[in-house]
N, C-alpha and C positions, 0 to 999 in steps of 0.2 A: 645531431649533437651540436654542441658549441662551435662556432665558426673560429676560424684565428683569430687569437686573443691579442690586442695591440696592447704599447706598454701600459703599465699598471696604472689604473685611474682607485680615487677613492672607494667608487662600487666593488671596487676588487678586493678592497681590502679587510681581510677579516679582524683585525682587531676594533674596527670602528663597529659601534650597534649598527643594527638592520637599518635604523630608522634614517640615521646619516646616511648608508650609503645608497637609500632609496633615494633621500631626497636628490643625492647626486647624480642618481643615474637619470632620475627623471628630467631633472635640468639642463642634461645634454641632447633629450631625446627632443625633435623636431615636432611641430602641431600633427603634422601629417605621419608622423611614425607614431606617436601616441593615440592617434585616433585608427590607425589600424591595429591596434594591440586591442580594440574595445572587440574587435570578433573572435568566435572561439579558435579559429583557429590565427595566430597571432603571428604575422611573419617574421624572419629574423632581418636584427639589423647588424649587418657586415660591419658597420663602420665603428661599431663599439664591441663587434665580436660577441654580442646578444644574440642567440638562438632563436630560432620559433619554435613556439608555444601551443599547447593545445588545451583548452580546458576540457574535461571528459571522460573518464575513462569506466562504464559502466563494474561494477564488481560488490553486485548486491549480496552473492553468497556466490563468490567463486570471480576470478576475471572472466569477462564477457566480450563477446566476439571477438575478441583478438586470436583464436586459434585454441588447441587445445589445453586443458588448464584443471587444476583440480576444483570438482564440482561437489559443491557442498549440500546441505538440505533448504530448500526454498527456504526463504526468510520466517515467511508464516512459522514454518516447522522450528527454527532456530528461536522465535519467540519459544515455542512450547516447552521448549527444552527447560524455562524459566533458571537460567544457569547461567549467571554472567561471568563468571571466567571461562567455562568453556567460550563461549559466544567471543570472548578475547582475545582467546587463542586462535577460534577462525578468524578473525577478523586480520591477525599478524602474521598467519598464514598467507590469507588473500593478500595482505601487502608486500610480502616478501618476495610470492611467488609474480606480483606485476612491478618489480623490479628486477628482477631474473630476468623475467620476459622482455623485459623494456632494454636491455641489454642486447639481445640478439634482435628485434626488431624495433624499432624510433617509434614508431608508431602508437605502441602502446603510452598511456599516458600516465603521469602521476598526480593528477588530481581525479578523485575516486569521486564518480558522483552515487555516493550511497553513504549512510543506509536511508532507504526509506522511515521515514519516523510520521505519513498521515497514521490516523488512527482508526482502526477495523471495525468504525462505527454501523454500517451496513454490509451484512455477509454475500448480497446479491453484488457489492462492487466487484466489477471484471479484474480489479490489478489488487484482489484480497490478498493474492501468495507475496506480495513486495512486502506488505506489513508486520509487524511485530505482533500485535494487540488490539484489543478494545479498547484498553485501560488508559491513559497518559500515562501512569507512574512503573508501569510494566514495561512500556513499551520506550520510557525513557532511560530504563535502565540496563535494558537489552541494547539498545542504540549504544548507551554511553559507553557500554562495555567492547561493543563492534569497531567502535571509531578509536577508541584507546588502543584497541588493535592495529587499526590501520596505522593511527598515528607514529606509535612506538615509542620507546620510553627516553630517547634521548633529550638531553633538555635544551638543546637548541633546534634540531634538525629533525624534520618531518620525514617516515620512511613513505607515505601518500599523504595526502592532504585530500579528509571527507568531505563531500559537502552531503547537508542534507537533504532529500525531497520529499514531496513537495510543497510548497508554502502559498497556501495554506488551505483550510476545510475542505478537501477537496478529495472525495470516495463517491462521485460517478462518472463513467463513461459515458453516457449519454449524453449527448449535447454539450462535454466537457467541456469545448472552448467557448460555449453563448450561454451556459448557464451560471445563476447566481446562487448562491449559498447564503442564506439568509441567518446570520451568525450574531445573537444576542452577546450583549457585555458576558454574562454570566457565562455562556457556554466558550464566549472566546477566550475570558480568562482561566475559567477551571477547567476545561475540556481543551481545543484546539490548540491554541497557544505553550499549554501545558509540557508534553512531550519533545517540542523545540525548545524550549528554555530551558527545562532541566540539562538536554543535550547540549546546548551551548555551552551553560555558565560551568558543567564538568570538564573545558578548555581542550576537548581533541578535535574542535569543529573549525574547517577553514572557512566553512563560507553554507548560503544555501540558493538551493535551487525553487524561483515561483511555479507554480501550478498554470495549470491551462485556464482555470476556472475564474470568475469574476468571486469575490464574498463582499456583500450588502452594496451590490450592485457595481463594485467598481472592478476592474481586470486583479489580480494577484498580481501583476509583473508591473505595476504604478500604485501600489500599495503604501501608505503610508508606514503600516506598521512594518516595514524593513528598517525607517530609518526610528520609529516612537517606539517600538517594542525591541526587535532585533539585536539591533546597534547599542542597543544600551545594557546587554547583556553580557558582556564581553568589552577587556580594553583592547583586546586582541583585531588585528581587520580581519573584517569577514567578506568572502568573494563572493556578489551573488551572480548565477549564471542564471541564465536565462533558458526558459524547455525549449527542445527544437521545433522552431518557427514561430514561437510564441508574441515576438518582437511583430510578426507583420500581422497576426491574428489582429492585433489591437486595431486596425486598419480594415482589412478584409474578412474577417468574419464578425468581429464586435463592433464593428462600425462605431467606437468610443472616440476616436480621431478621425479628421477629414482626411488627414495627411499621413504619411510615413517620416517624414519628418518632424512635426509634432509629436507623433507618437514615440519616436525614438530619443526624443528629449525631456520626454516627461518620463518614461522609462530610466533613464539615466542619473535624472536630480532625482527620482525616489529612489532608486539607490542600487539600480542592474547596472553592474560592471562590465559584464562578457554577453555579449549578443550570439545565441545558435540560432542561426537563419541564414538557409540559401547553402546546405554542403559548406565543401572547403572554402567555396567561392566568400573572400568578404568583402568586395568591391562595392554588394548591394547596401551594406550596413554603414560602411565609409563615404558611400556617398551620400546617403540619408541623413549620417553626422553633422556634412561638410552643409549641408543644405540648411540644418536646423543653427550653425552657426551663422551663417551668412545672415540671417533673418534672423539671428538674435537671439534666437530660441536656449539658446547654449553657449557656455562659456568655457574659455580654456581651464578655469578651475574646474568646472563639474567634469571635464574629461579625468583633468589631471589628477581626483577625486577615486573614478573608478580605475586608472591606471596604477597608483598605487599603492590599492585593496590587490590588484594580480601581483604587483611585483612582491608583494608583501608575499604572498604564497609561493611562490616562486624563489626566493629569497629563502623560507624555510625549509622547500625540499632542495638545499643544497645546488641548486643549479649554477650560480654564480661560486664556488667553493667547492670544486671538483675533488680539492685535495684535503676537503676539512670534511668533507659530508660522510659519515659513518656506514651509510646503506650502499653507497656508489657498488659495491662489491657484491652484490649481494645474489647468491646461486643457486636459495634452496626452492627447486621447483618440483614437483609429483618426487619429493622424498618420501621415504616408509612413512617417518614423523606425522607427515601430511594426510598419506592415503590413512593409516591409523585413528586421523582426527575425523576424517571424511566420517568413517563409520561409527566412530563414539560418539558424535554430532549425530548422525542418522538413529542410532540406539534412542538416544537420549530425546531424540524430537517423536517418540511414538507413545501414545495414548489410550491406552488401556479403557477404555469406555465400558465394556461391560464384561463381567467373566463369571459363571455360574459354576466354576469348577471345571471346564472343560481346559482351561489352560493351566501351568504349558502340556506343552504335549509329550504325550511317554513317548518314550527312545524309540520302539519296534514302533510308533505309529504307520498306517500308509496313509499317508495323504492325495488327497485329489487337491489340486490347486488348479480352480476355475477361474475363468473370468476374463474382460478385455484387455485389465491391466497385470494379468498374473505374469506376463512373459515378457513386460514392457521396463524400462528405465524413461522413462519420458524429461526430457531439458523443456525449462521455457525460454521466455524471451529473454531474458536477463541469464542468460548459462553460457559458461563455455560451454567447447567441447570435449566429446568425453574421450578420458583417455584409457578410464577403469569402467568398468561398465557390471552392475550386478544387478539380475529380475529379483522378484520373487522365486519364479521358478527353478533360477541357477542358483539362488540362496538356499532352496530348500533340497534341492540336489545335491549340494555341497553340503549340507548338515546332516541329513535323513539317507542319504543314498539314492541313486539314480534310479535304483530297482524297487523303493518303496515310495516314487512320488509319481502320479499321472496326471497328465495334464490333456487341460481341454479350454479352448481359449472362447469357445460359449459362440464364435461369430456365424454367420447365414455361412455357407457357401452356394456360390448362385452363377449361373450362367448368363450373359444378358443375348436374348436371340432379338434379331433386329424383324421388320414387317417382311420384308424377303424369306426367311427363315435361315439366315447366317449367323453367325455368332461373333461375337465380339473371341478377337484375339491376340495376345499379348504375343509379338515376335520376341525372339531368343535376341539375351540382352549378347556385347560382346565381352570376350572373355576379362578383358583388364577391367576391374572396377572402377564406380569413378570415386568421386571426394565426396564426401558427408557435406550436406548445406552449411557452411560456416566455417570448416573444419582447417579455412585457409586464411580466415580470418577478413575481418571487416569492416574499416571504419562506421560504414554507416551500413548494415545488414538489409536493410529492406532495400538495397537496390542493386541484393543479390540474384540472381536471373537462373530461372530451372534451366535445366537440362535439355540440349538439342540432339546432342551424339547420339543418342540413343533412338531405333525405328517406331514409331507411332503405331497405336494397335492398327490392327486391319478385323476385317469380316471376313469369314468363311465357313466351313463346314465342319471345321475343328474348332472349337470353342475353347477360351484360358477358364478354370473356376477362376474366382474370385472369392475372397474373403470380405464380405461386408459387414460393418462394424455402424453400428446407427447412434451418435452419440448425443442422440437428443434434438427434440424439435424437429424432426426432418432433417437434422444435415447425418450425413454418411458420410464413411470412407470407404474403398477398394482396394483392395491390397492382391497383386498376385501372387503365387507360387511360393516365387525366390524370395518375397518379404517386399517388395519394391511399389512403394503406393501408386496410382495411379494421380496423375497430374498433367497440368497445362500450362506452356513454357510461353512464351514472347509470342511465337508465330500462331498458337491458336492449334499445334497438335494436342490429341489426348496419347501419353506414353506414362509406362511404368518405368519411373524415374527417380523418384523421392524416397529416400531410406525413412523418412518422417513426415508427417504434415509439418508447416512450420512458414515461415516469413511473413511480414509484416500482413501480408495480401495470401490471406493461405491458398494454395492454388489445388490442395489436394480433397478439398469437401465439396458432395454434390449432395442435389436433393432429388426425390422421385417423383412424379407431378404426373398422377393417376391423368388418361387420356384415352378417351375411347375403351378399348380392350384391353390397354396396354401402359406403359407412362412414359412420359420421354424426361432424359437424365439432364438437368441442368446443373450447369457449375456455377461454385458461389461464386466463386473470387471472378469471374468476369461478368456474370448474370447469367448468359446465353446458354441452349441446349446444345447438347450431343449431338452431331452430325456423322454419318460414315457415308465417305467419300472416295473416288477409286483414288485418290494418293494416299488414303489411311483418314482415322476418324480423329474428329478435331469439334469445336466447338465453332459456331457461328451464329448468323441473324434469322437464317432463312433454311427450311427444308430441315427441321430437326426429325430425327428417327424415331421413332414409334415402339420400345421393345416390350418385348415380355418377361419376366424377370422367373429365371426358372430356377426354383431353387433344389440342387441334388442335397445338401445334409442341412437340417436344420442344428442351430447352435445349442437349442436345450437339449435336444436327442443324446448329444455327445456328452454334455454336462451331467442327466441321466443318466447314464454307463457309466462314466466315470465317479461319482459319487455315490454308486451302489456298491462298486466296487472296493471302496477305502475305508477305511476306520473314523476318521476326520475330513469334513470338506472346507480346504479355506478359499473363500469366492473374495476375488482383488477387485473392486470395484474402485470408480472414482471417474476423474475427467482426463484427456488430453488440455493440457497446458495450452493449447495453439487452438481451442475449438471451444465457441460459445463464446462463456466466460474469462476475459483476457483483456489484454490493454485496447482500448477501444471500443470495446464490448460488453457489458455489463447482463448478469443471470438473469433470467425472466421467473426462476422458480426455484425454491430450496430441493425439489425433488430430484431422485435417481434420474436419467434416462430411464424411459422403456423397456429398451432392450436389458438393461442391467437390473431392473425391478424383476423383471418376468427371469434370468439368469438367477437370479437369488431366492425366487421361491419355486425353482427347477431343482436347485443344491437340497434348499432345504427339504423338500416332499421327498426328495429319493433318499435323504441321510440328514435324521434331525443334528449329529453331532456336526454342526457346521457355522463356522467360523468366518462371521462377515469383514474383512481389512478395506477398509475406507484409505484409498491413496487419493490425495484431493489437495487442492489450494483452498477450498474452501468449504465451510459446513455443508453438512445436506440435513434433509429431515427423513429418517430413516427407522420406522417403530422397529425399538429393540427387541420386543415382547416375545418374539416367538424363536428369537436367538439366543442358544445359551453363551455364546462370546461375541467381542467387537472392539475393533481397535480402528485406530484412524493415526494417519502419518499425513503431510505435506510431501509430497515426490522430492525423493528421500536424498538426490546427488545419486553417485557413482556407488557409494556403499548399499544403498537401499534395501537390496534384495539378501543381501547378508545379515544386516540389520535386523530384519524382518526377522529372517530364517531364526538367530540368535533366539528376538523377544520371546517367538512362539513355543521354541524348544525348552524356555529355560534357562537357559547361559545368563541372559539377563533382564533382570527383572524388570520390568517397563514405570519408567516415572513421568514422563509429560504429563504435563498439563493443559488443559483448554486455552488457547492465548485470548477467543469470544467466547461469548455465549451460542451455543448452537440453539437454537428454534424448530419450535415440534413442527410447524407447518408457517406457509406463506401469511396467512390470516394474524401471525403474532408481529409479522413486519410493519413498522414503519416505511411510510414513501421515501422513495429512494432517496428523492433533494432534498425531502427532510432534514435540516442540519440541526433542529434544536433537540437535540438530547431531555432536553429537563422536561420539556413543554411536552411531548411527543412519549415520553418514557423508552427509553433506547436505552441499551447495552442494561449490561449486568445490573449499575448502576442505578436505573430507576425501573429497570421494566417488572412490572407487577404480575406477571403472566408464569406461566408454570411453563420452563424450558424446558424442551428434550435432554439436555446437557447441560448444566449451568458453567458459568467461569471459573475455571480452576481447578474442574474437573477431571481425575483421570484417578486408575483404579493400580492395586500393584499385586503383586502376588503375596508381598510379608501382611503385614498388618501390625498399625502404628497404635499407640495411644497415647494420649497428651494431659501433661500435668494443669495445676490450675496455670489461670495468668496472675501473673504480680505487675501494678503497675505502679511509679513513682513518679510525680509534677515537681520537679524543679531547674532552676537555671533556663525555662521556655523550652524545656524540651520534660518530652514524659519519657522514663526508660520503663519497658516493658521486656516483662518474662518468663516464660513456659520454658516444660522440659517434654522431649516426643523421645519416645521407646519404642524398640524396634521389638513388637509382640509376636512378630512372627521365628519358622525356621529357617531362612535365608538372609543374604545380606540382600539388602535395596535401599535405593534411594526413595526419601521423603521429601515432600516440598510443602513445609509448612508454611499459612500465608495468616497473615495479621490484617485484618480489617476494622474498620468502625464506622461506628455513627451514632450523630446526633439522634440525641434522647427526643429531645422536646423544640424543635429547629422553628423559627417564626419565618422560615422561607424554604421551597421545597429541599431538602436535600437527599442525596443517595440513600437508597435503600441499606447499601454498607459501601464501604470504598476502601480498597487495597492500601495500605499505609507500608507493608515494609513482606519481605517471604525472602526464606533461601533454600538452596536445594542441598539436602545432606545423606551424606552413605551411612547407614546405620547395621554392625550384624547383631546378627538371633541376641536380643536381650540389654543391648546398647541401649545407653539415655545419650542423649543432648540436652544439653542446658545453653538455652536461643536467649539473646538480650538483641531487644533493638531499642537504640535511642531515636526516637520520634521527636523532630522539633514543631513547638504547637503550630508555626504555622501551615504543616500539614491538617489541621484543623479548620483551617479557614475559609471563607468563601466570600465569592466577590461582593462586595456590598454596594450595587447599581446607584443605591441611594447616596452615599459618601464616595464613590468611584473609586474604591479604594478595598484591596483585602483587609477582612475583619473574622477574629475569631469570637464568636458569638457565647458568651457567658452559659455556663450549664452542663449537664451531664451528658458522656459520649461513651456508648459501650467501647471497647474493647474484645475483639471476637477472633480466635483461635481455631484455626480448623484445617482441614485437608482441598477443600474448597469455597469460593464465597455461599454455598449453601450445606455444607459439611461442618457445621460449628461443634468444636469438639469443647471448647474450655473461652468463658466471659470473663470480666469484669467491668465495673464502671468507675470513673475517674470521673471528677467536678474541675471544670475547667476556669477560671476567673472571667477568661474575656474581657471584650468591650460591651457594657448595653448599646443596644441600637437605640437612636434618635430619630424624633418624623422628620421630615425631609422640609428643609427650611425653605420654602417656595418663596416668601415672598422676596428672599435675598439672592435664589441661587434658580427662582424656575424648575423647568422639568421640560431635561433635552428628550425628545421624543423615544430614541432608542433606548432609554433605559427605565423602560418600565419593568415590573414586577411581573404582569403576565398577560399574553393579549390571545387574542385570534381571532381571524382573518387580515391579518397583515404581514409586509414582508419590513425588513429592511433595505434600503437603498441609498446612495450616493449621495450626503449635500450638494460636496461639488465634486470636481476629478480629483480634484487633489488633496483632501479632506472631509474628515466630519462624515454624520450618519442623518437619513431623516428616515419616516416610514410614511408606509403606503398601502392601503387596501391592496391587496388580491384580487388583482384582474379589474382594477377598477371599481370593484364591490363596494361590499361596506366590513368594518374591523373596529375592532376596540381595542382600547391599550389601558391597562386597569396601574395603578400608579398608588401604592398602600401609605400609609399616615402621613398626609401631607399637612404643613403643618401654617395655616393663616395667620396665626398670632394674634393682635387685637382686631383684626378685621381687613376683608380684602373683598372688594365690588367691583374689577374690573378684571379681564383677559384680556391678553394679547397673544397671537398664537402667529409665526414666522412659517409660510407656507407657499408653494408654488405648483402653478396648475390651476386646475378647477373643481369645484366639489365644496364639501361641507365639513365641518370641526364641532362638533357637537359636544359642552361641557357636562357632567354629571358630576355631582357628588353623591359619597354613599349610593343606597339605592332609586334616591330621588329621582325627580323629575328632571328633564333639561333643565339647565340654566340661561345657558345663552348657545348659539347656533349660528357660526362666521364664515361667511362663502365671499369668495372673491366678488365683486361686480362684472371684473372681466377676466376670465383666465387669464397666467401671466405668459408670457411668450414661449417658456419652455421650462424645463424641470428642474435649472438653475436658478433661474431667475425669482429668484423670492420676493413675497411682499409681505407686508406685517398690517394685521387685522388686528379690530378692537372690539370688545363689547363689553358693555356694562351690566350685573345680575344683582337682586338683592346680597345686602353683606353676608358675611358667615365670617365667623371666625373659630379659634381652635382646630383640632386636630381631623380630617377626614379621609376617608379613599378617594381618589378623584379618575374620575373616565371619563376619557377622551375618545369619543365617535366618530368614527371618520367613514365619508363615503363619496365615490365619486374617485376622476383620478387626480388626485391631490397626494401631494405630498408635506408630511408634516415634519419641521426641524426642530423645533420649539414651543414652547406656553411659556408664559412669564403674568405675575399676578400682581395686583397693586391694590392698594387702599380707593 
C-alpha cells in the first residue's frame, strides 16, 4: 500500500486535473526512479510516499491466480452468450471481487490484463477459449461490454483498469514468437484492426497488450501501428504492456536486434510503456534502459513519455486519492449476487446445436451420464480457483435425483505390470490433504512446483488400478483410486499428487510407446520414461521399464451397462483445458479424441435416445446424423454442471449462439498462418464451403418468427426494422442478428457480415419490435487504392434471421456512396502492399520502424495483380524501389512482359533499397497491372512516368 505520505505536494491534490498533477509528480521523480517504473513491476518511491506498482493482473472471466475467486464461463462461452449486459455484469463483478481481494492481499493488481479481443479466426488456435469471436463487430461488443464492467461507471475513477490482448493478428501457437503474419491493408483495416478500435474509442480501455508474434515481418511489441492506429483512437493515455518476456524475444529468438539495448529502445519510442521481463526482478530492464541512453539510443522524453501513460492509470484507479476513490471500500466477493450470475452466464453460454425432440427431458427420466468430462469442472490457465464447484453429474443429481442418474465415466481401468512381474503401486496418501495447484495463489503460476510430501509409487505384488483417460494423439492421463493424478515433481519421482493436470509444464500427461512385447510409459512434461527403482519409480535417461498394460474393466463395457440401463444417455465429451490444445500449443485436428469417438458410438448402439454435450474451448467436427440431440458449452466456471442439468431439464430454454463457424472436417481449414481472410476465404464471412454449424447458430426449444424488414437511409445512417414473435409454448430467449451485403461489390466482399443482433426474453405469443440504427459507415471497406475507407455506391441486402445462414425476412436499400476511381499511377505510384490480389507472396518489413514491402514465398516466384491503374496520356518507363536479388517483371492486362528489372548486384541486405529503371513501349489509359516477382527480392514500390 502507500508508504507515508510527506506534506501535501500538487500530485496530491485533488482539485487540480490529472494532467497537472502528472506533470508534477513526474518533475520530481529522478532519471533513475522514472526508468525503473518502465518494469512491471514498479518500485516505490519513499521519498514522495509513491507506492510500488504492478502492472497485470490476469481476470479474463473471473480473477486468476491470485487464490480462490468466482469463476465464470471461459471467454469463448461468454462470447456465445451474444448478451452484452450480461457480459457487463460479469465483467463488474470480476472487478469488484479484485478489489475485495486486493484489500486482504497487495498482491493482487488493478490493472486487468483482459479481455482478450484477437479474433477466432482459426478454431485449431490452442488459446481459442480466451476469445470472443470470429466476427470483429461481435467480438467488439462483447469486449466493450466486459471492460465497461471492469471500468465501472464512475466518471472520474476507474474500479480496474482493462487492457486489451493481444495486438495484434495473432491466433497461432506455433512458432508464436518467430512467426509472421502476413496481414494485407484490407484484412488489417476491416478484420484485425477492427475489434481493437471499436474497443478503444467506446473509452473503458486503459491501455493494450502486443502479441508474441511479428505481422508483415516486423515483432508486434515495435509496431508502428501503436503509435499510427492505436493512439489516435482515443484522447485518453493508453498503457501498452508488454507480454511476459517478449522485450528480450526481440533479441534472443527474433534476432531483429543485435542488442538488448537497441531492442529496448525501439520498443519504447513505438510506444511499450511497461516491460514484463525477467519475474519481479527489474534490474535486467533498467539496465538495458540505462545502456540504450548512454549511447543515445533514448531520450529522457521517450522515458518521460511511457511514464506518464502509467501514472495516467494509476491516477484513475484512485491510487493517489485514497480519500476520493469510490471503489477503496469495496467487499463484494463469492456473494449470492455473484455465484447467481456464475450460473445465468453458464445458462446463457450453452448451445443448442441440434434437438430432434429429444429434449428437454421428462421429469421421471433415468439418465446415464457418460463420458470423461461428465463428473469433471475443469479451470484453465486463465481461472481462479474454485470455490463453488458443479459436474455435470452433480448437476444432474441435484435436478433428477440421485436414484435416477448413473454414471460411468467411459475410462480403461488398467494395471501397469513391470518385465519382473510386479505392479506399479500407489502408496496410501497421508491423512491431512494438501492444497489444490494455485489455490494459494501466485504471481507468476508456472513456477509453481508439484508436490514432494507425498511417497512415490513403488512395485510389487499388489497393484493400484488406474483410471486411464487417452485425450488424444497419444497423450494419456493416470488417475488413482482417491481421484489423485499421477505426476512428476522437481526430483523426478512419479506420485499421485495432482488433484488436476495443469501448469504451465503439465507434469501429469504420458504417452505409451509400444516396445518389444510390451511399452514403456514416457512423460511428456520432461521427455524421459518410466523407470522403477528400489527408492520408488520415477522418470529418467537410462534403464526405462518395459510394462504390460493390463487392463481389468474396459470403459465402453461400463458405458454399455449403463446406457442400457436408462431412458436418456447424455455423453460429456470435450477437451481438458491443460492438454493438447492450450497456450503454447495449437490442435493438429478438428476431431474427437479416439477414446471419446469410440465412447459416443458405445452410448449410441446400446441407447439410440442419446444425447451428445460437447464441453470444449473449441469447435470439433462431430457428424450429427445419427444423434437425435447436441449441445455444446465452453467449460462452463463453477456453475456449469447446474447450468447444464437446468438446460436439459427444461428450466431453461437454451439460447447461445455460435461465437465461429464450426467446420465439417480438417479439409474445410485454412493454413494455420494464414492470416488473409479475404484471399483464403475464412470465417463465416467468406468461406463458400458447407459448415457443420454456421455463425450464429444455435437451436431453442420455443420457436420464433420474424416480420418483414423495413429499412430507412437518412442522416448516413440506415434505421432498420423487424418484429420476432415468440411462436412457441414457453418463454425463451431470441438472438436476432442483422446482416448484409453487397449486391454487386467491384472488390471481394463478405459473403454477409454481422451489422448489429440482441438477445431478447420473449413468452408464448410476445412480439418485439427491433430498430437498429446502422451508420453507413458500417458499409464500408478499405479502398487499398485511395488508402482510405469507402462506401462503394449500390445495392446491399439487408438479411434477418436466427443465424448468418438462417435468413428469416430481406430487404434491399441503395446506398449513394462514392464511385471508385483507377488508381492515378502516374502521380501516386503503386506501394507494393496494396495490391488488389496476389499469390505466392508474403508481406514483410520496409524497414524496423516503418512501411511495408513484399516478397515471394521462400524465395519463389508471386504475383501481385493491382486493378485499373490509370496512365493518363502516356507512360514508357518503370521504376520499381527494391532490395536483395531477383527479378520484377511488369505485365499489363493479360499481355506479355513489358519490361524485366533485376538488380546487377544484390543489395547488401533486405534494408538496403535500390531503385531500378526500365523503359517499355508507351500505353496509356486505363489497365490491370502485374507485377512478377521472383527470386529473394523484396519489392516496396513502382512508380511510372512518361
Amino acid at each position: 500500500m502507500t508508504a507515508q505520505t510527506p506534506p501535501a505536494l500538487p500530485f496530491r491534490d485533488t482539485d487540480l486535473p490529472f494532467a497537472k498533477r502528472i506533470d508534477d509528480l513526474l518533475s520530481r521523480l529522478t532519471l533513475e526512479e522514472k526508468t525503473g517504473f518502465l518494469h512491471q513491476f514498479a518500485p516505490a518511491v519513499e521519498r514522495l510516499g509513491v507506492a510500488a506498482f504492478r502492472t497485470g493482473q490476469e481476470a479474463l472471466h473471473g480473477v486468476a491466480w491470485m487464490g480462490p475467486a468466482t469463476v465464470f464461463p471461459q471467454a469463448v462461452g461468454l462470447g456465445a452468450t451474444w448478451n452484452q449486459e450480461l457480459v457487463r455484469r460479469v465483467g463488474e463483478a470480476v472487478s469488484r471481487e479484485t478489489r475485495a481481494m486486493r484489500v486482504r492481499d497487495e498482491r493482487v493488481g488493478l490493472n486487468v490484463w483482459s479481455p482478450t479481443v484477437n479474433l477466432l479466426r482459426h478454431p485449431l488456435w490452442g488459446r481459442n477459449e480466451e476469445g470472443y469471436s470470429e466476427d470483429p463487430r461481435l467480438t467488439s461488443a462483447i469486449a466493450t461490454a466486459y471492460t465497461h464492467g471492469l471500468r465501472g461507471d464512475h466518471p472520474v475513477y476507474w474500479r480496474t483498469a482493462p487492457v486489451l490482448k493481444h495486438w495484434l493478428a495473432h491466433n497461432n501457437e506455433t512458432d508464436r514468437d518467430t512467426s509472421s503474419s502476413s496481414v494485407r491493408p484490407r484484412v488489417l483495416h476491416e478484420y484485425d484492426l477492427r475489434a481493437f478500435r471499436e474497443t478503444v474509442e467506446a473509452g473503458a480501455v486503459a491501455g493494450v497488450m502486443p502479441a508474441y508474434n511479428l505481422v508483415n515481418g516486423r515483432p508486434n511489441h515495435v509496431s508502428p501501428y501503436l503509435r499510427e492506429q492505436l493512439r489516435t483512437w482515443t484522447e485518453q493515455d493508453l498503457l501498452v504492456c508488454s507480454d511476459a518476456g517478449a522485450p528480450s524475444n526481440l533479441v534472443d529468438s527474433e534476432h531483429y536486434f543485435d542488442t538488448h539495448e537497441e531492442a529496448t529502445a525501439a520498443a519504447l519510442r513505438a510506444g511499450v510503456d511497461s516491460f514484463t521481463d525477467h519475474g519481479t526482478d527489474g534490474s535486467t530492464i533498467v539496465g538495458r534502459v540505462r545502456g540504450a541512453l548512454e549511447r543515445g539510443l533514448l531520450t529522457e522524453a521517450d522515458i518521460d513519455a511511457a511514464v506518464r501513460r502509467q501514472l495516467s492509470v494509476r491516477f484513475r484507479l484512485g491510487e493517489f486519492d485514497p480519500g476520493a476513490d469510490p471503489y477503496s471500500g469495496e467487499q463484494a466477493f463469492d456473494t449470492p449476487e455473484h455465484r447467481a450470475l456464475a450460473r445465468e452466464a453458464a445458462e446463457q453460454a450453452i448451445v443448442l446445436l441440434k434437438n430432434d425432440a429429444l429434449l428437454p427431458l421428462a421429469p421421471d427420466s433415468r439418465v446415464a451420464v457418460v463420458g470423461l468430462l461428465a463428473d469433471e469442472c475443469k479451470l484453465d490457465w486463465y481461472s481462479g480457483s474454485l470455490i463453488h464447484r458443479s459436474t455435470p453429474l452433480e448437476g444432474l443429481h441435484e435436478r433428477f435425483g440421485a436414484d435416477r442418474v448413473e454414471f460411468a465415466e467411459g475410462v480403461d481401468r488398467v494395471l501397469l505390470k513391470t518385465s519382473s512381474g510386479a505392479f506399479l503401486h500407489v502408496p496410501a496418501a497421508p491423512d491431512a490433504p494438501g492444497t489444490a495447484r494455485g489455490a494459494e495463489g501466485a504471481l507468476d503460476p508456472a513456477l509453481l512446483a508439484g508436490r514432494t510430501d507425498l511417497p512415490p509409487l513403488t512395485a510389487g505384488a499388489a497393484g493400484t488400478e488406474l483410471a486411464l483417460a487417452d485425450w488424444g494423439e497419444g497423450v494419456l492421463t493416470l488417475r488413482a483410486p482417491d481421484g489423485r493424478y499421477l505426476s512428476v515433481a522437481e526430483d523426478g519421482y512419479v506420485r499421485a499428487s495432482a488433484d488436476q493436470p495443469g501448469g504451465w509444464i503439465v507434469q501429469e500427461t504420458f504417452r505409451l510407446e509400444p516396445h518389444g512385447d510390451g511399452h514403456l510409459l514416457r512423460h511428456v512434461g520432461t521427455g524421459r520414461h518410466v523407470q522403477v527403482a528400489a527408492d520408488g519409480v520415477k522418470v529418467a535417461e537410462e534403464d526405462p521399464e518395459v510394462f504390460e498394460l493390463v487392463v481389468v474393466e474396459r470403459g465402453q463395457d461400463a458405458v454399455t451397462r449403463a446406457a442400457a440401463r436408462a431412458d436418456v444417455v447424455v455423453v460429456v465429451a470435450g477437451n481438458d483445458p491443460h492438454i493438447n490444445g492450450r497456450e503454447t500449443e495449437d490442435r493438429t485436428t478438428l476431431r474427437l479424441p479416439a477414446q471419446q469417438e469410440r465412447l459416443l458410438r458405445t452410448a449410441r448402439a446400446a441407447n439410440p435416445n442419446t444425447v451428445l454435450v460437447l464441453v470444449s474451448a473449441y469447435p470439433y467436427a462431430v457428424d450429427p446424423a445419427d444423434l437425435p440431440a447436441m449441445l455444446w458449452t465452453a467449460h462452463g466456471g463453477q456453475a456449469a454442471g447446474t447450468a447444464l442439468a437446468r438446460v436439459l431439464a427444461g428450466d431453461v430454454s437454451p439460447a447461445g449462439r455460435l461465437p465461429q463457424t464450426w467446420y465439417a472436417d480438417d479439409a474445410g481449414l485454412p493454413d494455420l498462418l494464414d492470416y488473409d481472410v479475404i484471399g483464403a476465404r475464412q470465417t463465416y464471412l467468406y468461406f463458400e464451403g458447407t459448415p457443420l454449424f454456421p455463425f450464429g447458430h444455435g437451436r431453442s426449444y420455443a420457436s420464433f418468427s420474424y416480420g418483414e424488414v423495413t429499412a430507412r437511409v437518412a442522416d448516413a445512417r440506415v434505421r432498420v426494422g423487424f418484429a420476432v414473435t415468440n411462436t412457441g409454448d414457453r418463454t425463451a430467449d431470441e438472438v436476432p442478428q442483422l446482416y448484409t451485403r453487397a449486391v454487386d461489390p467491384s472488390v471481394p466482399r463478405p459473403r454477409r457480415e454481422l451489422l448489429a443482433h440482441r438477445r431478447v426474453t420473449l413468452a408464448p405469443g410476445e412480439t418485439a419490435e427491433l430498430s437498429f440504427v446502422v451508420p453507413l459507415s458500417a458499409f464500408a471497406f478499405w479502398d487499398v487504392a485511395a488508402g482510405r475507407w469507402r462506401v462503394e455506391p449500390g445495392a446491399y441486402e439487408l438479411l434477418a434471421g436466427a443465424s448468418s445462414e438462417d435468413v428469416r425476412a430481406r430487404t434491399t436499400v441503395t446506398l449513394e456512396g462514392e464511385p471508385a476511381v483507377p488508381r492515378p499511377v502516374l502521380e501516386r505510384g503503386l506501394d507494393a502492399a496494396d495490391f488488389d490480389e496476389q499469390s505466392g507472396t508474403e508481406i514483410v518489413d520496409r524497414t524496423r520502424t516503418a512501411g511495408d514491402a513484399v516478397t515471394p514465398v521462400a524465395d519463389g516466384e508471386g504475383e501481385l495483380l493491382f486493378r485499373s491503374c490509370d496512365f493518363g496520356a502516356g507512360a514508357g518507363e518503370v521504376t520499381v524501389e527494391v532490395s536483395g536479388g531477383g527479378t520484377v517483371e511488369l505485365v499489363l492486362d493479360a499481355g506479355p512482359p513489358l519490361a524485366a528489372l533485376t538488380p546487377e548486384v544484390p543489395t547488401s541486405g533486405p534494408y538496403d533499397y535500390t531503385t531500378l529503371r526500365a523503359s517499355f513501349a508507351a500505353v496509356e489509359g486505363v489497365h490491370d497491372v502485374r507485377l512478377r516477382l521472383r527470386g529473394p527480392l523484396r519489392l516496396a514500390r513502382a512508380g511510372f512516368s512518361g
